[in-house]
ZADRENZA-625766 format. One record per residue (C-alpha): residue number from 1; residue in three letters; chain; x, y, z. Coordinates in steps of 0.25 Angstrom, whole numbers, padded with zeros to 4 digits. Each point is the difference from the previous one (the first is absolute). Layout:
<sites>
[site NUM,"Ala","A",[X,Y,Z]]
...
</sites>
This chain:
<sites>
[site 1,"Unk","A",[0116,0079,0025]]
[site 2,"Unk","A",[-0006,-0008,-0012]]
[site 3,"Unk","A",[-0001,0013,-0008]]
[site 4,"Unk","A",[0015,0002,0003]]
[site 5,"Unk","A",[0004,-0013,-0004]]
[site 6,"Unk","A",[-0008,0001,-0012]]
[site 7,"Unk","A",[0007,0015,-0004]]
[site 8,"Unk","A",[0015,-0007,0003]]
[site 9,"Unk","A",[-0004,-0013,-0009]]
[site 10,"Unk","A",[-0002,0009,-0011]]
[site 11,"Unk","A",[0009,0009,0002]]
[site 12,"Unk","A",[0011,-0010,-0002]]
[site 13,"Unk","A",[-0005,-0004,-0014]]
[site 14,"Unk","A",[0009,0010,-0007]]
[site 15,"Unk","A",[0011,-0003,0007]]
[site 16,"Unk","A",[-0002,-0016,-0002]]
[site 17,"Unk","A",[-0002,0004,-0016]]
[site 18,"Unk","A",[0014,0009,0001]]
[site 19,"Unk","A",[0006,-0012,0005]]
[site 20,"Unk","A",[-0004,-0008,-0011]]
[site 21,"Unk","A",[0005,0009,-0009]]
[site 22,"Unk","A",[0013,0003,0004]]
[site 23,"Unk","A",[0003,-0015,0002]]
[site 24,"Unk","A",[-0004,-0004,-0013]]
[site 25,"Unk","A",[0008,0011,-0007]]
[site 26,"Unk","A",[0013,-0002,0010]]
[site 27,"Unk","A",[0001,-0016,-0003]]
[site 28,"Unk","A",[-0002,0004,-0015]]
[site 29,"Unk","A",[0009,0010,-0001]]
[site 30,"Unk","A",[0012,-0008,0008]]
[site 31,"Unk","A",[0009,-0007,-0008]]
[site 32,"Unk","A",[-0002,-0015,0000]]
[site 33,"Unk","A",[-0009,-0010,-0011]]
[site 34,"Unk","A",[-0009,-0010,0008]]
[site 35,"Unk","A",[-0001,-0007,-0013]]
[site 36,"Unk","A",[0015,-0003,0001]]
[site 37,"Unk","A",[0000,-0003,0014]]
[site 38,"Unk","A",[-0010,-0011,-0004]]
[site 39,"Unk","A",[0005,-0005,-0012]]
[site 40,"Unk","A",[0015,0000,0003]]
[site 41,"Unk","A",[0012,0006,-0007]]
[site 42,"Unk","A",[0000,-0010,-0009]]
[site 43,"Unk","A",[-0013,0004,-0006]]
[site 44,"Unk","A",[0000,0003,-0015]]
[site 45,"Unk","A",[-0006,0015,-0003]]
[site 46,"Unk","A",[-0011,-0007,-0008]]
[site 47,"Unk","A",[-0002,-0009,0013]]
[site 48,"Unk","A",[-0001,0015,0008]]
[site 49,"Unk","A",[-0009,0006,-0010]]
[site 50,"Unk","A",[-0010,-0012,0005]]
[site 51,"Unk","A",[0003,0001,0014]]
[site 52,"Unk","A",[-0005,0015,0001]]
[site 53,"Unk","A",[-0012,0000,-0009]]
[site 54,"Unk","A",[-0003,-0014,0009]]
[site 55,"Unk","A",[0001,0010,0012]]
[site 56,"Unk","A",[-0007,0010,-0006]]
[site 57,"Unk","A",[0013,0011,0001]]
[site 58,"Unk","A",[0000,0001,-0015]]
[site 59,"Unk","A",[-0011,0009,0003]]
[site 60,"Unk","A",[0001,0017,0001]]
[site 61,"Unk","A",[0002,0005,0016]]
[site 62,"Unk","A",[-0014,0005,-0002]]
[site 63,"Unk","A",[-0007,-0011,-0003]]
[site 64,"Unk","A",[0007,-0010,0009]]
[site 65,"Unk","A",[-0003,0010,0010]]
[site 66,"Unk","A",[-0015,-0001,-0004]]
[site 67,"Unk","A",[0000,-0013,0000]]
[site 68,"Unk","A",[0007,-0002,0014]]
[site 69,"Unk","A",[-0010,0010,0005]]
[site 70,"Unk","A",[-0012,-0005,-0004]]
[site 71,"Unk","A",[0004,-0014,0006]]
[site 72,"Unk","A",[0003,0007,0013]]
[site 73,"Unk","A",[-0012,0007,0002]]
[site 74,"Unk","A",[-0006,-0014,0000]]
[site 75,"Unk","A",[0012,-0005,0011]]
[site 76,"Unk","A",[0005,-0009,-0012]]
[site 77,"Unk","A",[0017,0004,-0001]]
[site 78,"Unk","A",[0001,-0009,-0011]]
[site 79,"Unk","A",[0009,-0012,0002]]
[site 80,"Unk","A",[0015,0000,0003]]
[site 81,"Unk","A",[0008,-0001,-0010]]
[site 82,"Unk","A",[0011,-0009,0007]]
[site 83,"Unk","A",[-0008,-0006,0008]]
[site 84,"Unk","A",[-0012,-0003,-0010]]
[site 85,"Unk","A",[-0010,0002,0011]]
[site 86,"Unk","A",[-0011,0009,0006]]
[site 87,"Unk","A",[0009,0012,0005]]
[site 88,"Unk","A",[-0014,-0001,0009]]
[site 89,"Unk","A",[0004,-0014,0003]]
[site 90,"Unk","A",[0015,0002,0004]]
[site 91,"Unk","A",[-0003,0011,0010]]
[site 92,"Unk","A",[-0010,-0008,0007]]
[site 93,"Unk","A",[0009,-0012,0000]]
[site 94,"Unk","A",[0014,0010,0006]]
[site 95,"Unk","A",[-0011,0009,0009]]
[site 96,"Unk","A",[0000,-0012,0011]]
[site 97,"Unk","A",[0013,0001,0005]]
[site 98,"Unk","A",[0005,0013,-0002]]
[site 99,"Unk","A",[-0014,0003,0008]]
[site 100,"Unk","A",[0004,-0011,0012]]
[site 101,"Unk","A",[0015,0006,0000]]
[site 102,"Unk","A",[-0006,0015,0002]]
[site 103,"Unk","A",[-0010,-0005,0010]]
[site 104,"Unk","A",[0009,-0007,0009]]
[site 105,"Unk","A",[0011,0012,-0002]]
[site 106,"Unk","A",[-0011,0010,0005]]
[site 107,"Unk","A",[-0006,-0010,0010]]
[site 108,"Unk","A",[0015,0001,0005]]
[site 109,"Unk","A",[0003,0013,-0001]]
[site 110,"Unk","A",[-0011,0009,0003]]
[site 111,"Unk","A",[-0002,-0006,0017]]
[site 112,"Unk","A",[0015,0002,0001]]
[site 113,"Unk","A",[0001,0014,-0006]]
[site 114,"Unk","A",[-0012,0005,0007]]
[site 115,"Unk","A",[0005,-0005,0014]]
[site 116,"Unk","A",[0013,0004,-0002]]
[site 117,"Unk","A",[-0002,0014,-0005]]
[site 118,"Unk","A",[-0010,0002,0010]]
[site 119,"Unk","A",[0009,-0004,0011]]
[site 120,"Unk","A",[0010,0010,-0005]]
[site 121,"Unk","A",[-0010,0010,-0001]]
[site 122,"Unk","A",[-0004,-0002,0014]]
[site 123,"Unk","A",[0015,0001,0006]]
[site 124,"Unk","A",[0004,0010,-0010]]
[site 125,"Unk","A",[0015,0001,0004]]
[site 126,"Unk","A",[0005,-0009,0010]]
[site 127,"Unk","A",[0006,-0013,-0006]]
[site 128,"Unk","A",[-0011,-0009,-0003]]
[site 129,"Unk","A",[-0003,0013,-0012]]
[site 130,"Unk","A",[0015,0000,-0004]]
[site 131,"Unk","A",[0002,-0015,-0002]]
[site 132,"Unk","A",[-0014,0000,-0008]]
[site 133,"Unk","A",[0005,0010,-0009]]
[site 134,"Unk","A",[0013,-0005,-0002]]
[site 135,"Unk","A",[-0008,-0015,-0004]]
[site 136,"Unk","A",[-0008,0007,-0010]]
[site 137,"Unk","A",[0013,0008,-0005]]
[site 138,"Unk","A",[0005,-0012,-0002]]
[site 139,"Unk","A",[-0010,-0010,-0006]]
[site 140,"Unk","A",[-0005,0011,-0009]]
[site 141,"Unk","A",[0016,0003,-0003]]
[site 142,"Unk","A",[0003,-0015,-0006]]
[site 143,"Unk","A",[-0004,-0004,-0014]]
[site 144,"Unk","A",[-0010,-0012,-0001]]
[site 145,"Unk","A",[0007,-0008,-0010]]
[site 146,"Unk","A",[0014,0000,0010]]
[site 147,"Unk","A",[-0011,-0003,0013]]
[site 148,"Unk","A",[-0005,-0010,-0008]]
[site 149,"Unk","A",[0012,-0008,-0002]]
[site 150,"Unk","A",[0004,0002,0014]]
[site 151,"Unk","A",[-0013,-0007,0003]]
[site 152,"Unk","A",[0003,-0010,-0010]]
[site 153,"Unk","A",[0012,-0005,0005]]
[site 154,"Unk","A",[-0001,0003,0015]]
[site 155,"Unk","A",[-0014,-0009,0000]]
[site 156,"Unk","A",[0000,-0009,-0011]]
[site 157,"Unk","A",[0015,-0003,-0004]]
[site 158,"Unk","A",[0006,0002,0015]]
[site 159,"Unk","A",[-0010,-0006,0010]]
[site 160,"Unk","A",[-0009,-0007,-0012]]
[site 161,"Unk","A",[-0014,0006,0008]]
[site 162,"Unk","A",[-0007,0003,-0013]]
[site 163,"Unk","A",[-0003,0000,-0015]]
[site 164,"Unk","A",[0006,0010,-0010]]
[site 165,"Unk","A",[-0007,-0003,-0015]]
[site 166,"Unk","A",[-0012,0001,-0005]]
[site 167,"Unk","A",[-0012,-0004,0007]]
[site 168,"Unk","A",[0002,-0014,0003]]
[site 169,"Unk","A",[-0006,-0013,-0009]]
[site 170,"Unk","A",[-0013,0002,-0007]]
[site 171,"Unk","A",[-0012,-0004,0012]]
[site 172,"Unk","A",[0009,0002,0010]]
[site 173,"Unk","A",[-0007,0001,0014]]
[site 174,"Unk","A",[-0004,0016,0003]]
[site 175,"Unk","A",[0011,-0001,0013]]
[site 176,"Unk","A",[0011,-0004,-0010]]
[site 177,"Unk","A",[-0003,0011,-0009]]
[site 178,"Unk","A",[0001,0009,0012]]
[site 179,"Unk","A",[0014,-0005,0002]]
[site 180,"Unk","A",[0003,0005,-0013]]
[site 181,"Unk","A",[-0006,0015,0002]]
[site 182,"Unk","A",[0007,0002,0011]]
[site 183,"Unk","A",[0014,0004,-0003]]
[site 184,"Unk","A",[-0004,0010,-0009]]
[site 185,"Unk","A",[-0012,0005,0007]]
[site 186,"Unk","A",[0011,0004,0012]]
[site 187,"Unk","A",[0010,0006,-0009]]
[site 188,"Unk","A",[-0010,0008,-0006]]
[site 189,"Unk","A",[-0007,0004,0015]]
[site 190,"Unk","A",[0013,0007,0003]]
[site 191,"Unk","A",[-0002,0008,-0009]]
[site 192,"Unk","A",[-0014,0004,0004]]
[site 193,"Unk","A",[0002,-0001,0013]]
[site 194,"Unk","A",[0009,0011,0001]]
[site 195,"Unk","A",[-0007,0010,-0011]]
[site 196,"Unk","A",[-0013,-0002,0011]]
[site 197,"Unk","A",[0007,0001,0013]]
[site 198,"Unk","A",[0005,0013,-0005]]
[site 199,"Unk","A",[-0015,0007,-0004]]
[site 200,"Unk","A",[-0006,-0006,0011]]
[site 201,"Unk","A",[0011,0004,0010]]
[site 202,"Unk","A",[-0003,0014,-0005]]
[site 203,"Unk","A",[-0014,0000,-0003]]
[site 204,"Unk","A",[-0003,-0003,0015]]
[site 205,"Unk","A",[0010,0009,0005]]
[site 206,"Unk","A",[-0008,0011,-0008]]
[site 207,"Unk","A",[-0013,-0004,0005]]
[site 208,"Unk","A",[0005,0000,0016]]
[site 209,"Unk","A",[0004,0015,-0004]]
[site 210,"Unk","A",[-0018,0001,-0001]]
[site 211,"Unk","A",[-0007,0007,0010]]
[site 212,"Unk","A",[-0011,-0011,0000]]
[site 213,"Unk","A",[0013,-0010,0005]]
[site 214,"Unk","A",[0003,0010,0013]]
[site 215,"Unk","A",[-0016,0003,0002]]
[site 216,"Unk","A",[0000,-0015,0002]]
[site 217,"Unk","A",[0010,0000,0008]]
[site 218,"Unk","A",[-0008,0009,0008]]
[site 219,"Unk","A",[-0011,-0007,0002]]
[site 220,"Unk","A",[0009,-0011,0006]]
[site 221,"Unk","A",[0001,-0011,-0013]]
[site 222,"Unk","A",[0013,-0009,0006]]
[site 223,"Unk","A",[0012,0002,-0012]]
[site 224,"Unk","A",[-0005,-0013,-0006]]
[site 225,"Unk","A",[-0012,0003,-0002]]
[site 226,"Unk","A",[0002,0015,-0006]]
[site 227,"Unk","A",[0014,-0008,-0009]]
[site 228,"Unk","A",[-0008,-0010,-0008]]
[site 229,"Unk","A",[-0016,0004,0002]]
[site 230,"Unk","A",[0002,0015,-0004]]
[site 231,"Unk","A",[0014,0002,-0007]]
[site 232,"Unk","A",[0004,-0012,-0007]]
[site 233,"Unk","A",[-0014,0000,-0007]]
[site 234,"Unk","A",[0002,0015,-0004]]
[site 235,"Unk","A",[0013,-0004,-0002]]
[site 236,"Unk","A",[-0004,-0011,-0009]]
[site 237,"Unk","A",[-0004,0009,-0013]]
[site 238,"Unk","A",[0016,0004,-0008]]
[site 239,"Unk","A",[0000,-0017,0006]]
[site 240,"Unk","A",[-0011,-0004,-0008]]
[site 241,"Unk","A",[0005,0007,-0011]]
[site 242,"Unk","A",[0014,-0007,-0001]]
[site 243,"Unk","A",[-0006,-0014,0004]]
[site 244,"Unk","A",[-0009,0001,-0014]]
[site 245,"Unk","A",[0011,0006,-0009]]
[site 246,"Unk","A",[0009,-0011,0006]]
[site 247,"Unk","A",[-0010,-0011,-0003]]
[site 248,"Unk","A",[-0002,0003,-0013]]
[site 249,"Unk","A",[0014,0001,-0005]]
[site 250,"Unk","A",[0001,-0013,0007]]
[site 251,"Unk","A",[-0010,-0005,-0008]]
[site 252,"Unk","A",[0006,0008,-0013]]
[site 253,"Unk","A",[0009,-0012,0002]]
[site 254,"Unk","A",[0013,0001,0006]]
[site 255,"Unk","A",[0011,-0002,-0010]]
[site 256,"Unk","A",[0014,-0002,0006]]
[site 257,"Unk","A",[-0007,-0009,0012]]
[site 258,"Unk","A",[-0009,-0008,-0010]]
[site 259,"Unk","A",[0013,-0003,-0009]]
[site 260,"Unk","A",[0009,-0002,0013]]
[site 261,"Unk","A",[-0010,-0011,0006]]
[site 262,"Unk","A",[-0004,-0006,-0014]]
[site 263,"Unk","A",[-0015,0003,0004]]
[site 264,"Unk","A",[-0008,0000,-0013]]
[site 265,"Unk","A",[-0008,0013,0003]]
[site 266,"Unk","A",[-0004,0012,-0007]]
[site 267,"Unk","A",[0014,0007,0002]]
[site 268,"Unk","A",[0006,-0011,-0008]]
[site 269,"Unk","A",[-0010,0000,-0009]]
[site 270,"Unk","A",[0003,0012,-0003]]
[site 271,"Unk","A",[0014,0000,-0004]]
[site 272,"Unk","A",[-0002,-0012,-0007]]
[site 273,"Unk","A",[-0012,0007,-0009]]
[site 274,"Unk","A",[0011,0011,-0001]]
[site 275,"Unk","A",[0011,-0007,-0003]]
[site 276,"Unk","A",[-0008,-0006,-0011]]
[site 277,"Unk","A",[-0007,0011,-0006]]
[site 278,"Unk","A",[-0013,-0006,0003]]
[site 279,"Unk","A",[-0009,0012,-0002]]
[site 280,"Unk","A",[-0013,-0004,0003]]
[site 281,"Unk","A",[0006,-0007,0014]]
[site 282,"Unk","A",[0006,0015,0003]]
[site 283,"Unk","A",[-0011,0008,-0004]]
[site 284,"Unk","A",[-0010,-0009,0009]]
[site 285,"Unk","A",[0010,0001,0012]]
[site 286,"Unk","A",[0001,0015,-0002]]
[site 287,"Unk","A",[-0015,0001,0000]]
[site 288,"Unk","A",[-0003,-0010,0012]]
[site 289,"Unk","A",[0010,0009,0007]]
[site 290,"Unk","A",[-0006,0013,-0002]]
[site 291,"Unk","A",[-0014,-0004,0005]]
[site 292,"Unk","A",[0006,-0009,0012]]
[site 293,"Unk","A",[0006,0014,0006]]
[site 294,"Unk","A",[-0011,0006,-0005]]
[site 295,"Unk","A",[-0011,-0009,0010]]
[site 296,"Unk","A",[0010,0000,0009]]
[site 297,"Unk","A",[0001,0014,0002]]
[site 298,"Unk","A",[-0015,0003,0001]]
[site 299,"Unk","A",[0000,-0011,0010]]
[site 300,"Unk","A",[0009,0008,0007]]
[site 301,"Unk","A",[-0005,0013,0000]]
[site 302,"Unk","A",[-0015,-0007,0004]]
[site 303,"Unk","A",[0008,-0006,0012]]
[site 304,"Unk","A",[0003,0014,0004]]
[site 305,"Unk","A",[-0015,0005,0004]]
[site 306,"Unk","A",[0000,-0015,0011]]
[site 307,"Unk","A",[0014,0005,0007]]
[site 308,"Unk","A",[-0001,0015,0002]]
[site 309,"Unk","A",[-0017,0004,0000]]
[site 310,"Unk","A",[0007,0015,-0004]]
[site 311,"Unk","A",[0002,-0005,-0014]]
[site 312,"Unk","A",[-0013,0001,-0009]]
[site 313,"Unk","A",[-0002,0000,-0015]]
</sites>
């Protein structure tokens, strides 16, 4: 298994260095001047002229790209030029709640979808299956920005239960930072909810199909027993799968919900850094990205060989 790990570890350095290349080429070949976006439109061209050599974009592509590299390869991504940070610094500061609000979202949405799909699954057909399907038609159906604002003004305008911006006052107690999390964690658990309860609902209904599942039967395993010991943990592979990829685009930082609930995450961040042609806060996202699905993935596929003994590297 460590040889494995080792192999998919470097086997993702190329891809890690192609996304740092097309990154950097993209955000310098879009139109936009971060100089300008700094200094105003009231700015002189003289004043401009200082303002990039200052940034370093008076420089040929090739040699900012060099330079940038050089400084990545030490985890430096130079400082943020809106922000005058570490981009380093900024992502640690935003990481925290974007990572609390995916946390609770799967903590939500995972034991919901797994018992739901697997209900269905187990009365494939009657009316318990069809109304399943019809919620996850449904949840999945309905954008998160419009779920959002329902949520907003059922629980925090109509019946004034709960906190809709930000993340509270600075120190605020852990229970009231909750508070804050929760409107968007929900209205982003729909979501999730009904994307797992369909391909669990379907995975298990596969695995009860397997001979191993009617040779248990057999042997007289009682339907419980046989459902969650012996199918759902087959069944929990493709499950896995979509619980890791929808963590970490959770944690990729969810754009329309962190701007929607004012959370100062990694989402908003970046569409500020965007928006303000901060290059050195893109090019670190990017890059922290990529080798976040890139760990997440080989955790994943090592989950594999504990759920299903089939499976070997």
């Amino acid at each position: 298994m460590s040889t494995y790990a080792l192999r998919r570890l470097l086997s993702t350095l190329p891809v890690i260095v192609a996304v740092a290349v097309l990154v950097f080429v993209v955000l310098r070949l879009a139109p936009g001047d971060p100089a300008l976006a700094i200094a105003g439109d009231g700015a002189t061209p003289q004043e401009l002229q200082r303002m990039r050599a200052q940034l370093g974009l008076d420089k040929t592509l090739f040699e900012q790209f060099l330079i940038w590299g050089r400084s990545m390869l030490r985890l430096d991504f130079g400082n943020s030029l809106y922000y005058h940070v570490p981009v380093t610094t900024l992502i640690g500061q935003r990481i925290l709640p974007t990572a609390n609000l995916a946390l609770l979202t799967m903590l939500m949405a995972v034991p919901t979808a797994v018992g739901l799909g697997t209900l269905a699954a187990s009365r494939q057909g009657s009316l318990v299956d069809r109304a399943v399907n019809a919620f996850a038609v449904l949840a999945f159906s309905v954008p998160v920005f419009v779920l959002g604002y329902v949520l907003i003004w059922l629980f925090a305008v109509h019946f004034a239960l709960l906190p809709v911006q930000g993340l509270g006052a600075e120190g605020a107690s852990p229970g009231v930072k909750l508070l804050h999390y929760l409107l968007p964690a929900v209205g982003l658990a729909f979501g999730q909810i009904a994307l797992l309860t369909r391909v669990t609902r379907a995975s298990v209904i596969d695995t009860l199909g397997e001979d191993y599942i009617r040779t248990a039967y057999a042997k007289g395993a009682s339907a419980r027993r046989v459902l969650w010991r012996h199918a759902v943990r087959t069944a929990a592979v493709p499950i896995v799968t979509v619980i890791g990829l929808s963590f970490a685009v959770l944690i990729g930082g969810v754009v329309v919900t962190e701007t929607v609930y004012a959370i100062p995450g990694l989402g908003k961040l970046t569409v500020d850094a965007v928006l303000a042609r901060d290059f050195p806060v893109v090019q670190g996202l990017v890059i922290f990205f990529s080798a976040l699905y890139v760990g997440i993935n080989l955790v994943v596929d090592l989950l594999y060989m504990a759920l299903d003994p089939r499976i070997r590297y």
